[in-house]
LUMFI-73560 format. One record per residue (C-alpha): x, y, z; residue in one letter. Coordinates in steps of 0.25 Angstrom, whole numbers, plus 2048, in hexadecimal, padded with zeros to 3 digits. Example, Ala and Ser with C-alpha at 12.3 -4.5 7.8 and 13.67 -1.06 7.14 Angstrom:
2
831:7EE:81F:A .
837:7FC:81D:S .
END
This chain:
325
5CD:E20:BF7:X .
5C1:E1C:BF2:X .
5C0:E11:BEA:X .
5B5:E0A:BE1:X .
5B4:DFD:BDA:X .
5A6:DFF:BD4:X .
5A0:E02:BC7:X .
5A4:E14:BC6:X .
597:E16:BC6:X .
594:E12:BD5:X .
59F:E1B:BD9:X .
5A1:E16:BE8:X .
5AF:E1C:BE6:X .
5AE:E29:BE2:X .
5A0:E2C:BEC:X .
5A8:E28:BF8:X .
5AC:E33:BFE:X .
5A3:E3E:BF5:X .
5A1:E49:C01:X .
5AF:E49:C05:X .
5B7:E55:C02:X .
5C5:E56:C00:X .
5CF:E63:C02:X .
5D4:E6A:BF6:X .
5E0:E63:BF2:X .
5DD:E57:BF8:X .
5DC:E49:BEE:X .
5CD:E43:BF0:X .
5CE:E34:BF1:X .
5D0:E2C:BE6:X .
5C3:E23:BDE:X .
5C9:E16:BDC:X .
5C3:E0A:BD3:X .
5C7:DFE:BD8:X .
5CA:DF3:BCD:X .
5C1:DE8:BCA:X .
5CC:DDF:BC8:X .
5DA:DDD:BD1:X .
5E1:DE8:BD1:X .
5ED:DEA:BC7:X .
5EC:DFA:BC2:X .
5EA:E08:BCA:X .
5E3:E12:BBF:X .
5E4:E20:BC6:X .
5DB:E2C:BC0:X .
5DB:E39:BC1:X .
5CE:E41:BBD:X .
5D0:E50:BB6:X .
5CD:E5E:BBE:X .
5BF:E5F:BC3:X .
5BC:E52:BC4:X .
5BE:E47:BD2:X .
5C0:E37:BD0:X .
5B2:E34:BD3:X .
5AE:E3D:BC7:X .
5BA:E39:BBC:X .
5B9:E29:BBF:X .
5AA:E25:BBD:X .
5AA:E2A:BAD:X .
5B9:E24:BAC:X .
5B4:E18:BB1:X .
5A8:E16:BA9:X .
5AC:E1A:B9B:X .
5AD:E0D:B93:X .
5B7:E0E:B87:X .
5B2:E0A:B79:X .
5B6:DFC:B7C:X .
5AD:DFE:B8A:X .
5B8:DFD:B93:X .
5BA:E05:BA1:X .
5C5:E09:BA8:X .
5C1:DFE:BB4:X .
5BD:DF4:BA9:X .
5C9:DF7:BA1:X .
5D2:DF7:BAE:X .
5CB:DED:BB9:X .
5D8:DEB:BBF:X .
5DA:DFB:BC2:X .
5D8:E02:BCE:X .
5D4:E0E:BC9:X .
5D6:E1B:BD4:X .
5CF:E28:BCF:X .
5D9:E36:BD6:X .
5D1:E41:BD9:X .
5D8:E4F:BD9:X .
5D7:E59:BE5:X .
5D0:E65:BE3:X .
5D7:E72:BE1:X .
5D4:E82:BDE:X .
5D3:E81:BCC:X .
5DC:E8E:BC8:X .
5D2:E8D:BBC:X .
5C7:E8B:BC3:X .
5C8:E98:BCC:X .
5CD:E8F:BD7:X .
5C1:E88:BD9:X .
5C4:E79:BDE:X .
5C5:E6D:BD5:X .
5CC:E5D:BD5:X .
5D7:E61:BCD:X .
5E4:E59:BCD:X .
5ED:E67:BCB:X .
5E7:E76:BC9:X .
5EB:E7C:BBA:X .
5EB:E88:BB1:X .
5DF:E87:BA5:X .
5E2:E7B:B9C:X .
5E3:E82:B90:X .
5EF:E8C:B98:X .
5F3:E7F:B9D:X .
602:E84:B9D:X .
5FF:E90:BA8:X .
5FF:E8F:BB4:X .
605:E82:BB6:X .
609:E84:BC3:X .
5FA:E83:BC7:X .
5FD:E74:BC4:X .
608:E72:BCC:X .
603:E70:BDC:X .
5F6:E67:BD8:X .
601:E5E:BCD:X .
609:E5B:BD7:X .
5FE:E59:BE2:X .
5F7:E50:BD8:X .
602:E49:BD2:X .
607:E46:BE0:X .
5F9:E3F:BE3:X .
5F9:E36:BD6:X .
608:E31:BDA:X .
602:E2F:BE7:X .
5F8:E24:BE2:X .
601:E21:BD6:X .
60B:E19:BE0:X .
5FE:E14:BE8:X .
5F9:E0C:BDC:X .
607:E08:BD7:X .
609:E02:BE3:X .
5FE:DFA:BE2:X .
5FF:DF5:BD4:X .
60C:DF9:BD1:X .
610:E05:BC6:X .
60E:DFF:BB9:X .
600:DFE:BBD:X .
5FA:E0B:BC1:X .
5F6:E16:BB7:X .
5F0:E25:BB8:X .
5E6:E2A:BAF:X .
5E2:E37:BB0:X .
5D6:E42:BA9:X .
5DA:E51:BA5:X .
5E1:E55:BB2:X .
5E3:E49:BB6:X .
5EA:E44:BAA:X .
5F3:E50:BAD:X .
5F5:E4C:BBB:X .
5F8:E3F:BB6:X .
601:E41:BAD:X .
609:E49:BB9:X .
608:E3E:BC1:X .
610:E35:BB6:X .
61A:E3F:BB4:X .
61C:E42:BC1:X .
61D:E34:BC6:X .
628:E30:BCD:X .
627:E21:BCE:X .
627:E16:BC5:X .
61F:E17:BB9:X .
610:E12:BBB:X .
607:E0D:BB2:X .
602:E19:BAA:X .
5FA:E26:BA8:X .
5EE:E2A:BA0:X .
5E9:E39:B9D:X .
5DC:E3D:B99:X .
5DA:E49:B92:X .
5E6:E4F:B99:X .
5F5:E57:B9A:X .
5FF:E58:B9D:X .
604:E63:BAA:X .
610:E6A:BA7:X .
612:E65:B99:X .
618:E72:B93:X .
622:E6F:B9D:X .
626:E62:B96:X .
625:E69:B88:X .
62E:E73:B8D:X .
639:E6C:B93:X .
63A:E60:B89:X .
636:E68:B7F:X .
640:E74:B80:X .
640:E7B:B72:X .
62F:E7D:B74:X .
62F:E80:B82:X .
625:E8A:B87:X .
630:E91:B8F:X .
639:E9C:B8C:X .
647:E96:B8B:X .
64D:E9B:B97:X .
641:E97:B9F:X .
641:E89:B9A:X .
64D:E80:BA2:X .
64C:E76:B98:X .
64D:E7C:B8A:X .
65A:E7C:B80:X .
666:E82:B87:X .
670:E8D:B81:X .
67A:E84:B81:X .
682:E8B:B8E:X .
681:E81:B96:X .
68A:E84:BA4:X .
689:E74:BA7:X .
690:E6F:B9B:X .
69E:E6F:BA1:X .
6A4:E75:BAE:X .
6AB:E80:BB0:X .
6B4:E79:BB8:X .
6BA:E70:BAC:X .
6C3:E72:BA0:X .
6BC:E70:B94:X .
6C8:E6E:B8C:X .
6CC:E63:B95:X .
6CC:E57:B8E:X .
6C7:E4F:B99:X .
6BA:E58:B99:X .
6B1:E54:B8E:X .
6A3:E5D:B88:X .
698:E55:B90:X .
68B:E54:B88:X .
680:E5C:B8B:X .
674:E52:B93:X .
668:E53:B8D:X .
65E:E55:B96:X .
653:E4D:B9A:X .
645:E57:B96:X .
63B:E4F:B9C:X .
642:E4B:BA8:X .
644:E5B:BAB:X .
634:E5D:BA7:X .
630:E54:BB0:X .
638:E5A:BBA:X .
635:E67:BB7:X .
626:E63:BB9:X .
629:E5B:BC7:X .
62F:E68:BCB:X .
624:E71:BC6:X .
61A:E67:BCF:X .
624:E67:BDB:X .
627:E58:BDB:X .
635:E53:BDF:X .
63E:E54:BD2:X .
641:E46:BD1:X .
63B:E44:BC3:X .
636:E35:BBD:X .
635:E32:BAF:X .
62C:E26:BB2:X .
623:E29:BAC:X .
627:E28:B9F:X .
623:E1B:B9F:X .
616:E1C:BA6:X .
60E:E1B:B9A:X .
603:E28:B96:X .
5F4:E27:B8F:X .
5ED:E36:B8C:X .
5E3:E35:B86:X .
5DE:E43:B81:X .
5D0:E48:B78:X .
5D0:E52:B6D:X .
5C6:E5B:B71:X .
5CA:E5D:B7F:X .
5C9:E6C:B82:X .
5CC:E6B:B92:X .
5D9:E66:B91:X .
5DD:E66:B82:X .
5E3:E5B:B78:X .
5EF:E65:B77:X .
5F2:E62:B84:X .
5F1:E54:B83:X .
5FA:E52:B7A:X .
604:E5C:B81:X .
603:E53:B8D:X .
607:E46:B83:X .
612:E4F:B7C:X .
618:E53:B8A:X .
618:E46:B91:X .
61E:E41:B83:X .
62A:E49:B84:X .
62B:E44:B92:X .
62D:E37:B8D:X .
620:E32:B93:X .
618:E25:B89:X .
60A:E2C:B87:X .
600:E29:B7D:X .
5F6:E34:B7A:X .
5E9:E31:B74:X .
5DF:E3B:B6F:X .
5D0:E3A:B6D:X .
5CB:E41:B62:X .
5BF:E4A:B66:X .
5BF:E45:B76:X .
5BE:E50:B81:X .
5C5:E54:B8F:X .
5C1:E46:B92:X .
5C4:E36:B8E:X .
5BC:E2E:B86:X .
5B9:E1E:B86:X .
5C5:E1E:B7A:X .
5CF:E25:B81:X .
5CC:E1B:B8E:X .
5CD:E11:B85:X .
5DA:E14:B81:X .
5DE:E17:B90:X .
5D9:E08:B94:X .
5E1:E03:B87:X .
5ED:E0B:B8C:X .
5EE:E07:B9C:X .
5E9:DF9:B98:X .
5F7:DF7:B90:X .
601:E00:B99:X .
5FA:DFA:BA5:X .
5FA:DEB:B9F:X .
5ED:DE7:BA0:X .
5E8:DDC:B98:X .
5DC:DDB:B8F:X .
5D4:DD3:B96:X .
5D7:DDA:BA6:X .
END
């Protein structure tokens, strides 16, 4: 890992290793920051498709907010680890290679071809856990956030709802969505579902149910009483439904309902579009999750010295961090 404690624009980090090539699929070594200060947080970031850490960090780094803060003035205490994602054969970009956390259809078909998703997701998602339990280890879960940019903030919000530990300090999207979330709307939200109704498992029954009573008892017996149909548990089987679409053990965790959510999303982005930031948002709001969404009005595919303001105001309070850190 290579690591850097000076100003971003030395970049001693990110220039380590600049002639080393790594096999398709393979991660690149993390850039990490080290904190000015001790050590108390772990900020791990994730850049969008087409971009590498030492490209992503040094603008992040250096844009002040309207207050003039940066992420390392704002944060000196954080250990800030910038991922890179493998590169990969682009379905849309004629199988040419690029650093993309998972491979997908055109944005604005985004709901084709999902299963071009799936191998890269679960690779990915697999990677972040990976250093997820590192860092808790090291300063504990309540203490460790993942902030990610366009498909990173997708892969980030897999990552949280397909955690299966305790729930860690938070997650931050930029300009991002949500994988999978016509799933969600489908299964929690039967009576608009995109599926036929005999193709969706989760819809509204017909009423002839086969498990209500066995064949086996007498239902005039008055020892045998109607039992109460069990309403079931939507996003439990959506996320579910999700682990088994990415081949990961079904052993589904709902903690991270109380991992807490920023995503922040501009008005005018026409890469990944508002609409899907606010699907994102509606989904992981029917899954119970706390999000809060803020938009900017007139912002591209890209965040603004508001919007990090609003991130640093965010992590400061979930993460505890007094005013005068």
């Amino acid at each position: 890992m290579a690591s850097s404690s000076s100003p971003p624009s030395a970049q001693p980090g990110s220039s380590a290793q600049p002639s080393k090539k790594y096999k398709p699929g393979e991660y690149p070594d993390p850039v990490l920051y080290l904190p000015t200060l001790p050590q108390k947080q772990t900020i791990i970031l994730l850049h969008g498709r087409g971009s590498t850490a030492p490209k992503f960090a040094p603008p992040l780094l250096t844009t002040p907010t309207p207050s003039g803060l940066t992420l390392q003035r704002a944060f000196p205490h954080a250990k800030l680890i910038f991922l890179t994602a493998s590169r990969n054969r682009a379905t849309i970009y004629k199988k040419s290679y690029t650093h993309q956390w998972f491979d997908n259809w055109h944005m604005e078909a985004k709901f084709e071809r999902q299963d071009l998703q799936v191998e890269g997701l679960r690779r990915s998602v697999a990677y972040v856990h990976g250093v997820l339990r590192r860092e808790i280890g090291e300063v504990g879960r309540e203490n460790v956030v993942v902030w990610g940019l366009s498909q990173g903030c997708a892969t980030t919000l897999m990552s949280g709802l397909m955690w299966d530990g305790e729930a860690f300090g938070g997650m931050v999207g930029m300009c991002g969505y949500l994988p999978f979330s016509n799933y969600v709307e489908d299964i929690c939200n039967p009576a608009s579902s995109t599926l036929d109704h005999e193709d969706n498992p989760f819809g509204e029954d017909d009423g002839d149910d086969p498990f209500s009573h066995s064949g086996d008892e007498d239902s005039s017996s008055p020892s045998s009483t109607p039992s109460k149909p069990i309403k079931p548990d939507l996003p439990n089987q959506a996320i579910t439904t999700i682990r088994d679409e990415l081949s990961l053990p079904s052993k589904p965790s709902m903690a991270f309902r109380n991992i807490p959510i920023f995503l922040g999303h501009g008005t005018k982005d026409d890469k990944v579009t508002l609409e899907y930031g606010r699907e994102a948002k509606k989904a992981l709001g029917q899954l119970g999750a706390d999000v809060k969404m803020v938009e900017y009005e007139g912002l591209e595919h890209w965040y603004s010295p508001e919007m990090l303001e609003d991130i640093f105001g965010f992590l400061r309070e979930k993460l505890g961090v007094e005013e005068d850190e």
